[in-house]
C-alpha positions as semicolon CSV with decimal commas, in nm:
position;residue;x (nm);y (nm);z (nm)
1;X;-0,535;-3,162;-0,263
2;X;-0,530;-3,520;-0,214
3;X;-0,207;-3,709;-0,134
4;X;-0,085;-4,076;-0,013
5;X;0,165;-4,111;0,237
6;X;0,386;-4,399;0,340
7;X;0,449;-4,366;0,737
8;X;0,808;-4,508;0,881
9;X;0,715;-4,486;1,250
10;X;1,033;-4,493;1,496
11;X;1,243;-4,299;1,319
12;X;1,558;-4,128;1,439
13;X;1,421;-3,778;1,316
14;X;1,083;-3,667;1,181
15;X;1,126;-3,607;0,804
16;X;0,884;-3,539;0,513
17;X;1,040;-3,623;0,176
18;X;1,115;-3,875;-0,098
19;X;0,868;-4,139;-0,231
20;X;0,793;-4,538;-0,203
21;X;0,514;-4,636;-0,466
22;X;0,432;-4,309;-0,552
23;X;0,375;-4,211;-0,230
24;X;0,525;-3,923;-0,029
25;X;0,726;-4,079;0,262
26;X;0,680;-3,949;0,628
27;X;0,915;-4,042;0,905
28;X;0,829;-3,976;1,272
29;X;1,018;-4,041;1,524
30;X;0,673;-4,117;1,765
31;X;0,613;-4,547;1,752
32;X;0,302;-4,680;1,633
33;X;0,077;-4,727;1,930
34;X;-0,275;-4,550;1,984
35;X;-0,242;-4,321;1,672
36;X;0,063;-4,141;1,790
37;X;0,266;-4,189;1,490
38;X;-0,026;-4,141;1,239
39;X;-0,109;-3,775;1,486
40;X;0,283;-3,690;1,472
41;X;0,244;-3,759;1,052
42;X;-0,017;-3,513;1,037
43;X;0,133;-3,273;1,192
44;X;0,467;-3,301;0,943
45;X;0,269;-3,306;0,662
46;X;0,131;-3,004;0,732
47;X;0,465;-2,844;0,874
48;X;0,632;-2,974;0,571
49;X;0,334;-2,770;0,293
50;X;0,364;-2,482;0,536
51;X;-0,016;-2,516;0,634
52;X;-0,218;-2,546;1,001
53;X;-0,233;-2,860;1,123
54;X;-0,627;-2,804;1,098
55;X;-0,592;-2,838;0,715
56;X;-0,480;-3,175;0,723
57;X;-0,725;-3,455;0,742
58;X;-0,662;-3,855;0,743
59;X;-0,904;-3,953;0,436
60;X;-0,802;-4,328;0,499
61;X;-0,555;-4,563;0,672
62;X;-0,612;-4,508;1,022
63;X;-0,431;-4,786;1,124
64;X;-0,215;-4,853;0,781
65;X;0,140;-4,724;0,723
66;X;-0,018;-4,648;0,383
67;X;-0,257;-4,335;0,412
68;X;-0,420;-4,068;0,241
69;X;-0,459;-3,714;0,313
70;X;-0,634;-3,427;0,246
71;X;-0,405;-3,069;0,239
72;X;-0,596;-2,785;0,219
73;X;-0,405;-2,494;0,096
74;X;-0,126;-2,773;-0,049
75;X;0,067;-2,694;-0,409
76;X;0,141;-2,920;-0,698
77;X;0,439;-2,735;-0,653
78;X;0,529;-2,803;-0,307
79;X;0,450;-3,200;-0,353
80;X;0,664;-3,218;-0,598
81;X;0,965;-3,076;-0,408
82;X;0,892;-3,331;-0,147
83;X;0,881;-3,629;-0,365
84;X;1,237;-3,514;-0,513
85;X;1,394;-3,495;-0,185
């Protein structure tokens, strides 16, 4: 499954919930220098659908707050939860 994520690097706490634009928001608490923050996003995405962080892949925005990702193994279901919190 497909989804956008809006990245809030230098957060207090890592958190995956809630939504800006229609897109799932993803705090990290790692700062935004040499992909940590976009690795540390990845890896709550995944934590946060319950799935390997192998099954998450950055489809675009590398460098962008504004991403997309590819969940493999993700729910409708589950992404909706997410976006309500």
């Amino acid at each position: 499954m497909r989804v956008a994520i809006r990245v809030r690097p230098g957060a207090g706490r890592t958190a995956v919930g809630g939504e800006h634009d229609g897109a799932l928001v993803v705090r990290v608490s790692a700062r935004a220098v040499d992909g940590k923050a976009t690795e540390a996003a990845l890896a709550a995405v995944a934590d946060a659908f319950g799935v390997r962080r192998s099954a998450v892949t950055l489809v675009t925005g590398a460098t962008a707050r504004s991403k997309v990702v590819d969940v493999d193994g993700g729910t409708d279901d589950a992404l909706q939860g997410l976006l309500a919190r």
